[in-house]
Each structure stands twice: as C-alpha cells, then as structure tokens.
N, C-alpha and C positions, 0 to 999 in steps of 0.2 A: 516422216522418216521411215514408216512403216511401208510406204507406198512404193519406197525407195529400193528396199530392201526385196521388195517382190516383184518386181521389176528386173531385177539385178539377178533373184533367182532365177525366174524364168525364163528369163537369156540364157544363164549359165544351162539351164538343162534342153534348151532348143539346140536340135541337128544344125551341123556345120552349112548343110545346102541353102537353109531358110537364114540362117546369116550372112553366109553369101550373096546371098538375093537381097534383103534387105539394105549389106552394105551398097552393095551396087546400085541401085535405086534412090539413097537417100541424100538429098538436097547437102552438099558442100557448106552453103551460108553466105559465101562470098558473091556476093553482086560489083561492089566496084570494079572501074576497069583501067587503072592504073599498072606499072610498071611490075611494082612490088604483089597485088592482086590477084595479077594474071601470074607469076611465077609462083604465088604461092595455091593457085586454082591447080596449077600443073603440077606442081607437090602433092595436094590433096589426091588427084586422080590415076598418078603414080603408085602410092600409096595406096587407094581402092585394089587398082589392080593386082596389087601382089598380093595384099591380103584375100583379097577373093579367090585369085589362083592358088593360094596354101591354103586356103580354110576350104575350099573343093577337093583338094589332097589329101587332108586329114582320112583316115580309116577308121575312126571310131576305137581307136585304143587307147584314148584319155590320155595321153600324152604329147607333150609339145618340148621340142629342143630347147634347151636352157638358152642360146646365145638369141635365137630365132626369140623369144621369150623379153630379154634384155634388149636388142634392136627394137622393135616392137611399139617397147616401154618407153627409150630414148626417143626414137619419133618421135611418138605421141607427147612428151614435154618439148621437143623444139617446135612440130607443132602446135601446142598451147604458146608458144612464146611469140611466133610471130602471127599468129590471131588476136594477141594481146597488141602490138606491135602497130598492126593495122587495123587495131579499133573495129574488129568486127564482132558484131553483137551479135549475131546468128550461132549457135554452138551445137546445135543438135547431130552433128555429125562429129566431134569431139566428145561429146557428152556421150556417143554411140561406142565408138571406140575405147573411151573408159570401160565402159559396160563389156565391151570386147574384150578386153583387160583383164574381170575380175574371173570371166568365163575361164579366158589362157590360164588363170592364178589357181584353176580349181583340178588344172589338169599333173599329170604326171609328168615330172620335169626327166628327162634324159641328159644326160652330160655325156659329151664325149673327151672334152679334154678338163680332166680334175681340176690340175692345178689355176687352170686360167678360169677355170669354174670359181675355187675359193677366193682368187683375187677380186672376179667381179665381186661376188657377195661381199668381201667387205667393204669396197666401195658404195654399195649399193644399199646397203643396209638399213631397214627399216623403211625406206623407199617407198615398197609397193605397200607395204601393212599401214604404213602411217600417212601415204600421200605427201612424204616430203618433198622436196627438190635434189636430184643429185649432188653431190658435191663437184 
C-alpha cells in the first residue's frame, strides 16, 4: 500500500505536459473487436483527447473547475462500468486515470455557479474520499 501511495504522489506533483504525454501514449487495454469494443475503444479515445487537450491548458495555478472536476469523475465510473461489462482485464489505463483523479482532487476547486455547486456535493458526497458509487 506504501507503493501505492508514492505512486499516486508522484503523479500528483508531475507537470500537466508529462501527463499529457503519458496519457496519450498509454495502451487503452481493449483488444476485442466486437460491436460493444470498438464503441467503447472510441469512448476511450475520445476521452484521451479531451483530457490531453485540458491537461495542455492547464497554467499551473493549481486549480481545476469544479463541474470540469465532477464530469471527469462521472466518466471515469461509466467508464469502470462498461470495462466491467465487457470483461476486460487490461486496466492500466483506468487505474491511470484514477491516479489522474487524485492529482484533479489535490487542486484548487473554482465554482462558478454556487448553488448548482452545493447540489452536486450533496449528491456526491463522500464519492471521491471513500471510492463509493454515486447515487
């Protein structure tokens, strides 16, 4: 667990450009070439590129949009879902994206709309700190 832990830091304190690069480079996992596969290969790649193009954007003021933050999050659990879904055992590009995760989790959140701010939190609650499942 210690290993884990220093892993997870060392992400968190790596420049946006060398995660950038790393996402873009890292193996998907999906080899099958079914219906469900290929849509969800195209999900994955989707997904790299927005992330790659905002994590290039970033300026280094430790901060991330709270919504930007919560979409993000939400992917990345439908993405766990239908990885789970179509039985694919390759994760390292989910298990990336967590780690991407704790990185967003360490930065300065910006709200621009409060109230729709406090609703998501309570929907959301405990979520990211405990690894639960949304409601």
């Amino acid at each position: 667990m210690n290993h884990i832990g220093s892993i997870s830091d060392t992400l968190a304190n790596a420049d946006w450009d060398t995660l950038a690069h790393m996402l873009r480079t890292l193996n998907s996992g999906i080899d099958a070439n079914n219906v469900k596969t290929k849509r969800l290969r195209t999900k994955v790649g989707i997904v790299r590129i927005i992330l790659c193009e905002k994590m290039q954007g970033f300026n280094g003021e430790n901060s991330i949009d709270l919504q930007w933050f919560m979409g993000t999050f939400k992917t990345l659990r439908s993405m766990e879902r239908e990885f789970d879904a179509n039985a694919i055992k390759k994760r390292e590009f989910l298990i990336f994206l967590k780690l991407l995760m704790y990185k967003f989790g360490k930065q300065k959140l910006i709200v621009k709309k409060p109230r729709d701010t406090l609703a998501e939190f309570g929907r959301m609650k405990g979520v990211v700190e405990n690894g639960n499942r949304p409601l």
